[in-house]
N, CA, C and O atoms as a GROMACS GRO file, in nm:
protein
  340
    1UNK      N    1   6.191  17.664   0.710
    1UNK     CA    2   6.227  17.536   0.763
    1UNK      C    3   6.147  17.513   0.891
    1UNK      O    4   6.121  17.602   0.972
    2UNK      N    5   6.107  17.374   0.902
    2UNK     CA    6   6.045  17.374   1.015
    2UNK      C    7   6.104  17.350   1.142
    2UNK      O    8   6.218  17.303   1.132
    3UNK      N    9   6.050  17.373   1.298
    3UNK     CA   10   6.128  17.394   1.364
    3UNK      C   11   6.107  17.292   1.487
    3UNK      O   12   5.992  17.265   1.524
    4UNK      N   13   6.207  17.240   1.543
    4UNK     CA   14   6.165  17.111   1.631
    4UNK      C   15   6.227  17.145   1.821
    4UNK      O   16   6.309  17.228   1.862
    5UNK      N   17   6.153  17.051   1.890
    5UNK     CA   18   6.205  17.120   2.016
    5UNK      C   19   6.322  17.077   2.076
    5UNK      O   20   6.301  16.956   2.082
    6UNK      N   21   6.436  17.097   2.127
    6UNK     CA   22   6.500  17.043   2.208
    6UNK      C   23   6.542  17.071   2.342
    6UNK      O   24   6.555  17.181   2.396
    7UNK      N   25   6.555  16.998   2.371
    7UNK     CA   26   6.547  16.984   2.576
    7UNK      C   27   6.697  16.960   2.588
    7UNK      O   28   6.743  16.852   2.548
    8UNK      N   29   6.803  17.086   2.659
    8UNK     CA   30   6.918  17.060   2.719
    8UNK      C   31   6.907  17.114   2.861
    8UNK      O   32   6.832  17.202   2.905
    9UNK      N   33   6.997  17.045   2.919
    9UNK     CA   34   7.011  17.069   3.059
    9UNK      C   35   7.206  17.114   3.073
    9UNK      O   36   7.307  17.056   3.034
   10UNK      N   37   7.185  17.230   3.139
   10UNK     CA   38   7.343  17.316   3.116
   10UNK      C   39   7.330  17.338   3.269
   10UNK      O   40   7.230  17.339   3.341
   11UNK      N   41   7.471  17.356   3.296
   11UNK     CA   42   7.561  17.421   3.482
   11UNK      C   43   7.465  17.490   3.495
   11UNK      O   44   7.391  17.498   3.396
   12UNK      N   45   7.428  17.566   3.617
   12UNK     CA   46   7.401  17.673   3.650
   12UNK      C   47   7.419  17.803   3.594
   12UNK      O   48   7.341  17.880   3.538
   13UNK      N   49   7.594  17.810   3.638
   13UNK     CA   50   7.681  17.882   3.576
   13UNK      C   51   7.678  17.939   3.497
   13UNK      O   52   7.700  18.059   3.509
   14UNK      N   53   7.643  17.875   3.357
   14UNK     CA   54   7.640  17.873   3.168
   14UNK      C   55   7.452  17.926   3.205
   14UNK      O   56   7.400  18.034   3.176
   15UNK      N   57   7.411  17.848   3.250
   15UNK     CA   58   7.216  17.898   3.221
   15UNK      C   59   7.212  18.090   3.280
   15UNK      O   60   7.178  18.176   3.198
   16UNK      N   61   7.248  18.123   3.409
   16UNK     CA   62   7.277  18.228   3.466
   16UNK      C   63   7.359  18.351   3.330
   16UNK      O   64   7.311  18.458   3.292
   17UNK      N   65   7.506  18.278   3.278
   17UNK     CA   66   7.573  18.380   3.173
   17UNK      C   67   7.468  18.420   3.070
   17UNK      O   68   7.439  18.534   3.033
   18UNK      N   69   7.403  18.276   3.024
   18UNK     CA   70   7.317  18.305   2.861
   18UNK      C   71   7.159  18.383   2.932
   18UNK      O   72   7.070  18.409   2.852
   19UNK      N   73   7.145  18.406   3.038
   19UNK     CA   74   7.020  18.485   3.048
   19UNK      C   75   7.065  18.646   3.043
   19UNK      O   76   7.016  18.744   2.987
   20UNK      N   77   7.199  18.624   3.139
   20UNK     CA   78   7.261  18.779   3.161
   20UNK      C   79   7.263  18.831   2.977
   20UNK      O   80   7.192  18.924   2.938
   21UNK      N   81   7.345  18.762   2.892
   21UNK     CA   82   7.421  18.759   2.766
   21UNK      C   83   7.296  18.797   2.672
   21UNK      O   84   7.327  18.873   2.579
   22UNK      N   85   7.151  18.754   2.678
   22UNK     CA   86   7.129  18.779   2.582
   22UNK      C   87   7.024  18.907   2.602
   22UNK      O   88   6.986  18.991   2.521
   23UNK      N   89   6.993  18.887   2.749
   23UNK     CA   90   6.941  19.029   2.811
   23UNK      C   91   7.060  19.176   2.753
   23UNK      O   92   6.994  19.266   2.702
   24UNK      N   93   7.144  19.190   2.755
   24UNK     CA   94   7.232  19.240   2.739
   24UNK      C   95   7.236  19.310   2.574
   24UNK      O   96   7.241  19.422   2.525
   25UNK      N   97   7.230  19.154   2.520
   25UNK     CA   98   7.259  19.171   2.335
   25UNK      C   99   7.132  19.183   2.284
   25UNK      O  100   7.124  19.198   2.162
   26UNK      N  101   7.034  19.180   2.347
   26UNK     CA  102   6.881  19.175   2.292
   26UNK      C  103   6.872  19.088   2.209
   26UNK      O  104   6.842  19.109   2.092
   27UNK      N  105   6.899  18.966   2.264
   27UNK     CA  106   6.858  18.829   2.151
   27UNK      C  107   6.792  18.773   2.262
   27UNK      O  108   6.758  18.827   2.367
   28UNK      N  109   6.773  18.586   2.200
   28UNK     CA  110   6.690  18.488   2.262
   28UNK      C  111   6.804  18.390   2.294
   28UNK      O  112   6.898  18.393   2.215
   29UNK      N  113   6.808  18.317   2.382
   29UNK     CA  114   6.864  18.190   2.384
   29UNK      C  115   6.878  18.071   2.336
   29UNK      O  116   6.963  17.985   2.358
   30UNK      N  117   6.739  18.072   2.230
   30UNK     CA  118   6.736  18.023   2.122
   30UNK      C  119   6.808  18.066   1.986
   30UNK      O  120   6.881  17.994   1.917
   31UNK      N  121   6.779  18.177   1.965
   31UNK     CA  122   6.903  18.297   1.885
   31UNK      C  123   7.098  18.222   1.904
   31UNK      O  124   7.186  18.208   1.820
   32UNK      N  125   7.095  18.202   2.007
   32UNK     CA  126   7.224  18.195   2.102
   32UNK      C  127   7.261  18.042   2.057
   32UNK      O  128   7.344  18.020   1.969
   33UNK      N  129   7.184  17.925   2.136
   33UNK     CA  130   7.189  17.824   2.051
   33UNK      C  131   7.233  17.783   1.880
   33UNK      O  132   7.322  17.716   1.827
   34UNK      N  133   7.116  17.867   1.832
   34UNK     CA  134   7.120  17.843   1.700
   34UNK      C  135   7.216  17.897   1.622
   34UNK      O  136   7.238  17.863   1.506
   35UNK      N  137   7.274  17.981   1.681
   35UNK     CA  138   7.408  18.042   1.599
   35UNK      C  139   7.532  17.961   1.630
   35UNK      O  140   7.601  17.910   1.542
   36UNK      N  141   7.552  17.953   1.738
   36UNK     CA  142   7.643  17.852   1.795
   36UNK      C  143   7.637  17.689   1.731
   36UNK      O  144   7.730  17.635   1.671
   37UNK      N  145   7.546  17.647   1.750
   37UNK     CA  146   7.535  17.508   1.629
   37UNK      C  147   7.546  17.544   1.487
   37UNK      O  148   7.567  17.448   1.413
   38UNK      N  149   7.536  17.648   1.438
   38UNK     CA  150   7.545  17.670   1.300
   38UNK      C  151   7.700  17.688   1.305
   38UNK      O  152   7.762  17.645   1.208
   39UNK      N  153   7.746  17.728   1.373
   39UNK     CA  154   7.894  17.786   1.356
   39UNK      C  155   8.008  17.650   1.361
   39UNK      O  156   8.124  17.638   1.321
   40UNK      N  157   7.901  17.544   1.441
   40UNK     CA  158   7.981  17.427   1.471
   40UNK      C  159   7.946  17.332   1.306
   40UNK      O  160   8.027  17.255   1.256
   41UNK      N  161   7.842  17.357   1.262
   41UNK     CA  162   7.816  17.285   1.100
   41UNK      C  163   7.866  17.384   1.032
   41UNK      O  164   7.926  17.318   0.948
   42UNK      N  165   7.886  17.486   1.006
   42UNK     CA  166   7.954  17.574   0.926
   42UNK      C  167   8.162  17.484   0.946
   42UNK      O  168   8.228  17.447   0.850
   43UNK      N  169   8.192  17.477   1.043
   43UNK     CA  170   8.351  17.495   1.059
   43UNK      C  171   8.345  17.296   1.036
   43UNK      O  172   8.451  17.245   1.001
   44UNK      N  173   8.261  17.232   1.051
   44UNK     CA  174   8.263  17.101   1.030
   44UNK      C  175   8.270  17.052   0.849
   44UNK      O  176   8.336  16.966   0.791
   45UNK      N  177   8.165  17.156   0.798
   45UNK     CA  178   8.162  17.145   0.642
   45UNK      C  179   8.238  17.236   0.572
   45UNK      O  180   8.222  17.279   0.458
   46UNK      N  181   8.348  17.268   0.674
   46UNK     CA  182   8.468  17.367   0.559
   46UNK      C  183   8.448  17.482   0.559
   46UNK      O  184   8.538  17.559   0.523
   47UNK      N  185   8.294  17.538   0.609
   47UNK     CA  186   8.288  17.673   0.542
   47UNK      C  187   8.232  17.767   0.638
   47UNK      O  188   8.122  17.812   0.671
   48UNK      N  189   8.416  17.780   0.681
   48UNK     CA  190   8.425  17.909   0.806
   48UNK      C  191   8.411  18.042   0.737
   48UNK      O  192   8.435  18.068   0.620
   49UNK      N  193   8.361  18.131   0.844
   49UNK     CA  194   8.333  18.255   0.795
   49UNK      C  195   8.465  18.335   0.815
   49UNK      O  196   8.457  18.458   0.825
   50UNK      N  197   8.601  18.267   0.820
   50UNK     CA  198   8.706  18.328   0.838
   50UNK      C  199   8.703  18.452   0.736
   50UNK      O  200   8.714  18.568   0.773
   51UNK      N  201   8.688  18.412   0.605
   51UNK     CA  202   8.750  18.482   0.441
   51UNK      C  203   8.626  18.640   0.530
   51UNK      O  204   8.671  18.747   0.572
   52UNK      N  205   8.480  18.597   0.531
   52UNK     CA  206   8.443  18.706   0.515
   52UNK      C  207   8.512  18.796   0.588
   52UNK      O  208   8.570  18.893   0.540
   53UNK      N  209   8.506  18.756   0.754
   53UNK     CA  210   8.581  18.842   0.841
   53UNK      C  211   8.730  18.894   0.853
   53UNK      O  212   8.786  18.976   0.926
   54UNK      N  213   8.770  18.811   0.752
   54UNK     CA  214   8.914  18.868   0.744
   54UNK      C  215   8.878  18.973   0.653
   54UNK      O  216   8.945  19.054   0.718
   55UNK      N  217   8.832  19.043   0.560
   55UNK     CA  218   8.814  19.166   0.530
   55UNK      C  219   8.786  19.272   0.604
   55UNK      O  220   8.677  19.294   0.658
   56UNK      N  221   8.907  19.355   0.609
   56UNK     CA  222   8.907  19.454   0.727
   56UNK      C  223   8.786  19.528   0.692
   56UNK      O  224   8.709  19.537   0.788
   57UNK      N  225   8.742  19.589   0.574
   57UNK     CA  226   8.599  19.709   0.591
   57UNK      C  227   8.529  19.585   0.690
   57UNK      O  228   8.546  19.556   0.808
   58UNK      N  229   8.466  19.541   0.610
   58UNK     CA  230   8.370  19.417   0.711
   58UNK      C  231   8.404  19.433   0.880
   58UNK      O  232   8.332  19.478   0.968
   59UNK      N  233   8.518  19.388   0.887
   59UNK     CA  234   8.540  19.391   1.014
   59UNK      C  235   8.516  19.494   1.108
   59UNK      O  236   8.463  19.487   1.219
   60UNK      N  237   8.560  19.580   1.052
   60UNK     CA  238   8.538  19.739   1.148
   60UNK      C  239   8.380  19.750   1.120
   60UNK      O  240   8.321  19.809   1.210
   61UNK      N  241   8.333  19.724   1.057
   61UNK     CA  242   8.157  19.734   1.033
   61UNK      C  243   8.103  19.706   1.114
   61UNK      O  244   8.040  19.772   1.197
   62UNK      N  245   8.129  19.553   1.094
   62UNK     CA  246   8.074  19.509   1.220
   62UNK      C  247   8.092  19.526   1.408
   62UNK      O  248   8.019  19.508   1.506
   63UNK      N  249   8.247  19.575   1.381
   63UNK     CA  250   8.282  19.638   1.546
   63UNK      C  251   8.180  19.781   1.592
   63UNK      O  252   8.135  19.813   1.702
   64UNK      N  253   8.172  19.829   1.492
   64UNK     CA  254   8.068  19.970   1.451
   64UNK      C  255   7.910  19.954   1.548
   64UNK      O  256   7.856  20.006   1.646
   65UNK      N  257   7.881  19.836   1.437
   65UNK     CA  258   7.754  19.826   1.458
   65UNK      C  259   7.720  19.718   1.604
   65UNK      O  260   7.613  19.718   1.665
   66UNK      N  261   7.826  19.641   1.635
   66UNK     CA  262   7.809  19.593   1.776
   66UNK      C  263   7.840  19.699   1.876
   66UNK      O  264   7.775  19.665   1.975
   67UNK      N  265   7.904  19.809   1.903
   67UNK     CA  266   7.979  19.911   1.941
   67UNK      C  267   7.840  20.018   1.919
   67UNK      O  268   7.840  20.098   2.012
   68UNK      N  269   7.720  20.043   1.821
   68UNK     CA  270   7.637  20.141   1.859
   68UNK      C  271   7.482  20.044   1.905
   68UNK      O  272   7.376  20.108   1.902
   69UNK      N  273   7.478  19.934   1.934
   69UNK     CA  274   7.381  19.860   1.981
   69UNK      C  275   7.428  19.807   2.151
   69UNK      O  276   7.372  19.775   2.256
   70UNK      N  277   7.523  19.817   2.114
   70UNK     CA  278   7.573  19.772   2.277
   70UNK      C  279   7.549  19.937   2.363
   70UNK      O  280   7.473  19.929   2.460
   71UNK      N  281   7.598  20.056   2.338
   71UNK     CA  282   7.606  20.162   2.407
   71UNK      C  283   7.456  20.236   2.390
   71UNK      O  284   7.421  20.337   2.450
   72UNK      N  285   7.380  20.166   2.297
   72UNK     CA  286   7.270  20.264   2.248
   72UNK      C  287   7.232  20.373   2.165
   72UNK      O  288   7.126  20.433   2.147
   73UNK      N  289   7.349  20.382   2.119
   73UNK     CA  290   7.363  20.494   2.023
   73UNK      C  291   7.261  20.465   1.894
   73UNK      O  292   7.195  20.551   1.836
   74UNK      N  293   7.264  20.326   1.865
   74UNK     CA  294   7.211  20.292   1.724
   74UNK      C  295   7.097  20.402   1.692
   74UNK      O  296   7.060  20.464   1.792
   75UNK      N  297   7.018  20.447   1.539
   75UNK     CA  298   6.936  20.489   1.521
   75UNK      C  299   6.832  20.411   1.482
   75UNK      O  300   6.828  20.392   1.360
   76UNK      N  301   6.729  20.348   1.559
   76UNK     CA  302   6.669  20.283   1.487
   76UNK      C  303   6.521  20.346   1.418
   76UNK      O  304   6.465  20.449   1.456
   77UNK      N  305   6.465  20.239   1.286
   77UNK     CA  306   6.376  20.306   1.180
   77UNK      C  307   6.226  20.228   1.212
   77UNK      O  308   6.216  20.114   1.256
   78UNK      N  309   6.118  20.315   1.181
   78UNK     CA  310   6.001  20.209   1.161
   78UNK      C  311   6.013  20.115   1.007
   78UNK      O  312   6.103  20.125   0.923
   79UNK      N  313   5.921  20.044   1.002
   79UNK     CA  314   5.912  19.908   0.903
   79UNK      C  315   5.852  20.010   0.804
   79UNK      O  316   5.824  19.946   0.702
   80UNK      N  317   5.823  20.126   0.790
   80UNK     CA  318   5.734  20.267   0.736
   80UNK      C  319   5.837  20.284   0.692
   80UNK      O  320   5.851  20.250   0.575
   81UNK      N  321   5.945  20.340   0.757
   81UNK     CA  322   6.040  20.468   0.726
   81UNK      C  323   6.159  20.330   0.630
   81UNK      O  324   6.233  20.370   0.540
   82UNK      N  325   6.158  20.271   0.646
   82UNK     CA  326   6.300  20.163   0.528
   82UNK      C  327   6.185  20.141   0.461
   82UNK      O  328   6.180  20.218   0.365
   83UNK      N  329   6.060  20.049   0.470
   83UNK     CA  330   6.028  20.007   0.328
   83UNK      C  331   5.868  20.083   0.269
   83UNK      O  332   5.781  20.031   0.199
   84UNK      N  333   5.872  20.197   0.316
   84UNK     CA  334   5.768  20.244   0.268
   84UNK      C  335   5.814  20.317   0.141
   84UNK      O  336   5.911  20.391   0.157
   85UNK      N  337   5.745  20.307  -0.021
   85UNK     CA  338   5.733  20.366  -0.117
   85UNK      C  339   5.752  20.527  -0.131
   85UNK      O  340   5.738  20.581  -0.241
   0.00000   0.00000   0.00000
């Protein structure tokens, strides 16, 4: 999909959290944006991600895997070692 620019102007406050926030989560603010508007067209067209997340495996999965990227623990792989033959 192609991708277009947009220009917002946010508090201080909110610009200061989302630099701390994504420094933190190792995303972009664009990342940050774009999930956040998706989540607002996702819950507008009916189709909340409640069902997935109400499945407890899921859930703890994902506490898992935010829980070894946040502390550092994660193991991460080269693009070699997952998709090499």
């Amino acid at each position: 999909m192609s991708k277009a620019r947009l220009n917002i102007s946010l508090d201080q406050d909110l610009v200061d959290f989302v630099k701390v926030y994504v420094r933190e989560n190792r995303t972009t603010v664009a990342d940050v944006i774009t999930q956040f508007v998706l989540s607002l067209k996702r819950h507008a067209q009916g189709e909340s991600m409640e069902i997935i997340l109400s499945d407890p495996d899921f859930y703890k999965a994902i506490l898992n895997v935010k829980s070894t990227l946040s502390d550092g623990t994660a193991k991460w792989h080269t693009f070699e070692e997952v998709f090499d033959d």
